[in-house]
N, C-alpha and C positions, 0 to 999 in steps of 0.2 A: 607211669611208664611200665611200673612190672607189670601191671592188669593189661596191658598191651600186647605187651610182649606173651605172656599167658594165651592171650587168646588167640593171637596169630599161631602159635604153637598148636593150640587145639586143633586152627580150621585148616593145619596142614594135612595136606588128603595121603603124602606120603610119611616115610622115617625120617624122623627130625632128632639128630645126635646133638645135648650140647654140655659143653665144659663149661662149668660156673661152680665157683667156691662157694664156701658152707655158709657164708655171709650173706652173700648174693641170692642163695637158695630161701635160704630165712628169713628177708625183705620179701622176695618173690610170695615167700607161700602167705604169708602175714599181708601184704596187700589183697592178697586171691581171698584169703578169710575175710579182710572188711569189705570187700567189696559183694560177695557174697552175703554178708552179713546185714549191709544195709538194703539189700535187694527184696531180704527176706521181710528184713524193718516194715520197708514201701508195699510188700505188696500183701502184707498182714495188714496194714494203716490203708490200704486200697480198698479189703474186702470190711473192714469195719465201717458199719454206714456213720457210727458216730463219735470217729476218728477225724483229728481236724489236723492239717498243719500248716506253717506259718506260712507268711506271705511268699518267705525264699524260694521251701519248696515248688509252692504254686510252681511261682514263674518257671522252674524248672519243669514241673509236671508238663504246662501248656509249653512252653518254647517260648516264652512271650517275655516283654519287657514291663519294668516296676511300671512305668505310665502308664503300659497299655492296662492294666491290672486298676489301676487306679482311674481307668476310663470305662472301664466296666463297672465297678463299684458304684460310682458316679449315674452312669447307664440304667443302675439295675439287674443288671445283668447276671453279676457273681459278687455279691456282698456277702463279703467277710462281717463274724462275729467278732466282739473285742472282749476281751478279756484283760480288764484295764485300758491301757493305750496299745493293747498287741494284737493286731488283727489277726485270726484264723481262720481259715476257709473248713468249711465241713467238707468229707470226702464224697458224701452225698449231692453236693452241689456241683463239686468238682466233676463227679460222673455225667451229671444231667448236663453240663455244657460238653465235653466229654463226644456224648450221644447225640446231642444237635450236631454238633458240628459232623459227626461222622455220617447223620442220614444227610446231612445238609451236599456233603462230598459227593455220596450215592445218587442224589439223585442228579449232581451234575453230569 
């Protein structure tokens, strides 16, 4: 909710006045920090080819659901390496479906 509120605040194009205790302020900035924080995480684990992460992330990466993730695998498509029983997608793989899909958009 703070990271929300944060960013409506930014994309305000005018003066945005507001009263909020020393409590409130200190939630606010501490969510603004991890959220920033893991953005930094993602997109340093983005540009590493041989950074991998877990299945969660994936499905967040794509927009996609644990089946459909597990119908690719299955597919071909995007096979995760295990490390034990822990599947992890390399961020190099992630890219390459990534970049089909996005000339696959272009040329529609």
């Amino acid at each position: 909710m703070a990271a929300e509120i944060m960013s409506s605040i930014l994309g305000a194009t005018n003066g945005v006045y507001l009263v909020v205790g020393a409590a409130e302020m200190k939630d606010a900035f501490q969510e603004f920090v991890r959220v920033m924080r893991e953005s930094e995480e993602e997109r340093r684990a983005y540009n590493d080819e041989m950074a991998t992460v877990t299945r969660e992330d994936a499905i967040r990466i794509f927009n996609r659901s644990y089946s459909t993730l597990l119908r690719w695998e299955k597919e071909g498509y995007l096979v995760p390496i295990k490390i034990g029983k822990t599947p992890l997608y390399k961020m190099s793989d992630i890219k390459k479906v990534l970049n089909q899909k996005f000339d696959n958009d272009r040329e529609l």
